[in-house]
C-alpha positions in Angstrom: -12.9 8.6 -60.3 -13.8 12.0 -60.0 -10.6 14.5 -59.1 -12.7 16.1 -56.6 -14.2 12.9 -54.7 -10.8 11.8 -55.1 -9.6 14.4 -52.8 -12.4 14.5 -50.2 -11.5 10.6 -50.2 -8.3 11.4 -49.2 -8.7 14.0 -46.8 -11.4 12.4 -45.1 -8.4 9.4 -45.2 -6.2 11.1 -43.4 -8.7 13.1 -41.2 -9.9 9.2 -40.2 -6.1 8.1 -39.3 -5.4 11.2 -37.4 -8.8 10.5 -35.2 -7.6 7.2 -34.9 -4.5 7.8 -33.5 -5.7 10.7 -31.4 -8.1 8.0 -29.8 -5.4 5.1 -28.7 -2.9 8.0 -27.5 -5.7 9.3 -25.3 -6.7 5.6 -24.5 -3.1 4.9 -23.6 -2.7 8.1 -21.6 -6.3 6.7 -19.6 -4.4 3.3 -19.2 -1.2 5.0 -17.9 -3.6 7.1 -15.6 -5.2 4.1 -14.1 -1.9 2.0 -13.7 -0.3 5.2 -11.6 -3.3 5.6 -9.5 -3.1 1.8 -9.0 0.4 2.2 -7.8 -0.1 5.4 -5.7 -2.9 3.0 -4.1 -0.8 0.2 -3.4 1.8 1.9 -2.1 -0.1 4.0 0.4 -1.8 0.9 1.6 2.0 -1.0 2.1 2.6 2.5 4.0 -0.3 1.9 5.9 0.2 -2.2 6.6 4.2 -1.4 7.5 2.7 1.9 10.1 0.4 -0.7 11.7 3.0 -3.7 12.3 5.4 -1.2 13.7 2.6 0.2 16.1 2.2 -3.9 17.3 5.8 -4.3 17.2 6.3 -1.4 19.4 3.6 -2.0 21.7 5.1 -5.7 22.3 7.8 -4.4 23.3 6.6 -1.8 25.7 5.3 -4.3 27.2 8.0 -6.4 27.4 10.3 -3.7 28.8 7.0 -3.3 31.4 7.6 -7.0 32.2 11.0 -7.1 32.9 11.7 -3.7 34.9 8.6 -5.4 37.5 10.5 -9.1 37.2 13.8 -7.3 38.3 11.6 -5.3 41.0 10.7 -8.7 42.3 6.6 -8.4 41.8 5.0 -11.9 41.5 5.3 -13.3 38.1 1.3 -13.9 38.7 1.4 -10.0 39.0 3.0 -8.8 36.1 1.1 -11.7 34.1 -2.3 -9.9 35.0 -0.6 -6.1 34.2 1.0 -7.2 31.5 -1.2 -9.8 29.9 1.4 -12.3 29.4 1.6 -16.0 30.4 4.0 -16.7 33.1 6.3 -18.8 30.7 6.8 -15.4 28.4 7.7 -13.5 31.4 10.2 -16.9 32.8 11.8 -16.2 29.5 12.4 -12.1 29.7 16.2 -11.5 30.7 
């Protein structure tokens, strides 16, 4: 072989490899990239689930607490029912 095409042979070689690796270090960087936005994703959508089923939670019991300060004020269980939207058995069983 030529001592000149030898060398381009082998530059060109190691320019190839160095390419090469540049490409999966960028491709793993992209993968990385994507997995953390996944994550950031997931968790502000948990954030978001756990912010609505306290806002239920803490409406129930509003209106629970609602319920039983009109039970212990004597109004008609019919009464708080229709303020309150509970059935009468939820409001028998308030302390």
């Amino acid at each position: 072989m030529i001592p000149e095409l030898k060398k381009y042979l082998e530059r060109y070689e190691l320019e190839y490899q160095e390419y090469r690796q540049h490409i999966t270090d960028e491709a793993r960087l992209e993968m990385l990239d994507e997995a953390h936005q996944r994550f950031l994703n997931d968790q502000a959508s948990d954030l978001a689930e756990a912010r609505k089923e306290g806002k239920g939670e803490g409406i129930a019991e509003g209106i629970a607490k609602t319920a039983r300060n009109m039970k212990r004020k004597g109004y008609s269980l019919s009464g708080i029912a229709k303020v309150t939207g509970l059935s009468r058995a939820e409001i028998e069983r308030l302390d």
